[in-house]
C-alpha positions as CSV (number, residue, x, y, z in Angstrom):
1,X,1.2,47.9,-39.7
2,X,4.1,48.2,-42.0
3,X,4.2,51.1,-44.5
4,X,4.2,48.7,-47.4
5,X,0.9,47.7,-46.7
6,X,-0.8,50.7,-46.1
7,X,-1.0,51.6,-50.2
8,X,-2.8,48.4,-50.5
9,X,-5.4,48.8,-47.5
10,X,-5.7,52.3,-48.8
11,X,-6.8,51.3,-52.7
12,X,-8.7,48.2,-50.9
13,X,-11.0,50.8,-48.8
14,X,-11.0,53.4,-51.7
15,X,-12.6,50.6,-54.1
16,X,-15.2,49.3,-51.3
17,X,-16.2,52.7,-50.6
18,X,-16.8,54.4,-54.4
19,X,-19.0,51.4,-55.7
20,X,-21.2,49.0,-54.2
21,X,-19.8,46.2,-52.2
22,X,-21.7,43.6,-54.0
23,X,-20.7,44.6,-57.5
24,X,-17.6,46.4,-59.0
25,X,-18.6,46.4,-62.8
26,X,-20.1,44.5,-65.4
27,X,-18.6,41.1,-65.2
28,X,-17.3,41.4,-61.5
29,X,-18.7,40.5,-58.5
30,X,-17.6,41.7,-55.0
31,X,-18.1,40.2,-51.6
32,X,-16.7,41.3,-48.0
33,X,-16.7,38.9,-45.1
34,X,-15.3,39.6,-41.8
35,X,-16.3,36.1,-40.6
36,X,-13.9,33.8,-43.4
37,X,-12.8,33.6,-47.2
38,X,-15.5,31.3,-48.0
39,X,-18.3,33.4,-46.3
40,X,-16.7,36.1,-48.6
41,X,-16.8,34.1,-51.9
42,X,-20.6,32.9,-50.9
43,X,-21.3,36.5,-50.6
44,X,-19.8,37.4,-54.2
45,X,-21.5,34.4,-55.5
46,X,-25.0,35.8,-54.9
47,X,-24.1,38.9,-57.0
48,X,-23.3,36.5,-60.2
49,X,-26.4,36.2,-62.7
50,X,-27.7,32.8,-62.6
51,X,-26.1,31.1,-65.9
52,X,-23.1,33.2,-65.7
53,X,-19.6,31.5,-66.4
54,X,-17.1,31.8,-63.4
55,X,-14.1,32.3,-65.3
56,X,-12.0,34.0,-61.8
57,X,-12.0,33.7,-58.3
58,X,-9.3,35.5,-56.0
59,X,-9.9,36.2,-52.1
60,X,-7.6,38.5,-50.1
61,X,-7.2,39.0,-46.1
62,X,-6.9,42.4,-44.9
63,X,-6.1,43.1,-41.5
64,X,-7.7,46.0,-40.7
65,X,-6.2,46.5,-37.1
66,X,-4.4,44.3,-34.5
67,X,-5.7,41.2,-34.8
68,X,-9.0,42.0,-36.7
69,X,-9.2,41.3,-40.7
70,X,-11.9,41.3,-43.4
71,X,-11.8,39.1,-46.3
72,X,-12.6,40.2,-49.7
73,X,-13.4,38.3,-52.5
74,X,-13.6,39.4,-56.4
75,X,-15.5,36.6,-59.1
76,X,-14.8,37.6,-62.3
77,X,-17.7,36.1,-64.6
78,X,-18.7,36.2,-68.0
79,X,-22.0,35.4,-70.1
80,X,-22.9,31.7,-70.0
81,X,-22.2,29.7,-72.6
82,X,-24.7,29.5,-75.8
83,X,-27.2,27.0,-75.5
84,X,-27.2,25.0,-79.3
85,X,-30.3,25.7,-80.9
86,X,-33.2,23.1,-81.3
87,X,-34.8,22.8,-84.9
88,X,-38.5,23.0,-84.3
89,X,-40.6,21.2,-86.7
């Protein structure tokens, strides 16, 4: 593995491992996937609140030795979108 991608794997690893997997912080969602990038977004997905706005999606592959990678993908959401009031009579 080249040196210039070991920083990257490092601060990858380092952020898995401080938080939980599923979610980063408020407004981010986090899922891992060593199957595909779309197993990895589904994964995030669950994480989101129902309602919420997806305002980012961005999916990375790490390989995380010869010939094995995991893919990890970060949804970036924020709150849904206010409903417009009903006058009740």
């Amino acid at each position: 593995m080249p040196c210039t991608r070991m920083p990257l794997l490092l601060a990858l690893l380092a952020a898995l491992m401080l938080g939980p997997a599923e979610r980063a912080a408020a407004g981010t969602a986090i899922g891992e996937s060593i199957w595909d990038r779309q197993n990895a977004r589904e994964r995030a997905l669950q994480s989101v609140p129902a309602g919420a706005q997806i305002l980012n999606s961005d999916c990375q592959t790490v390989e995380v030795g010869t010939g094995n990678f995991r893919y990890i993908c970060r949804i970036t959401y924020g709150d849904p979108a206010p409903q417009p009031q009903v006058p009740s009579r």
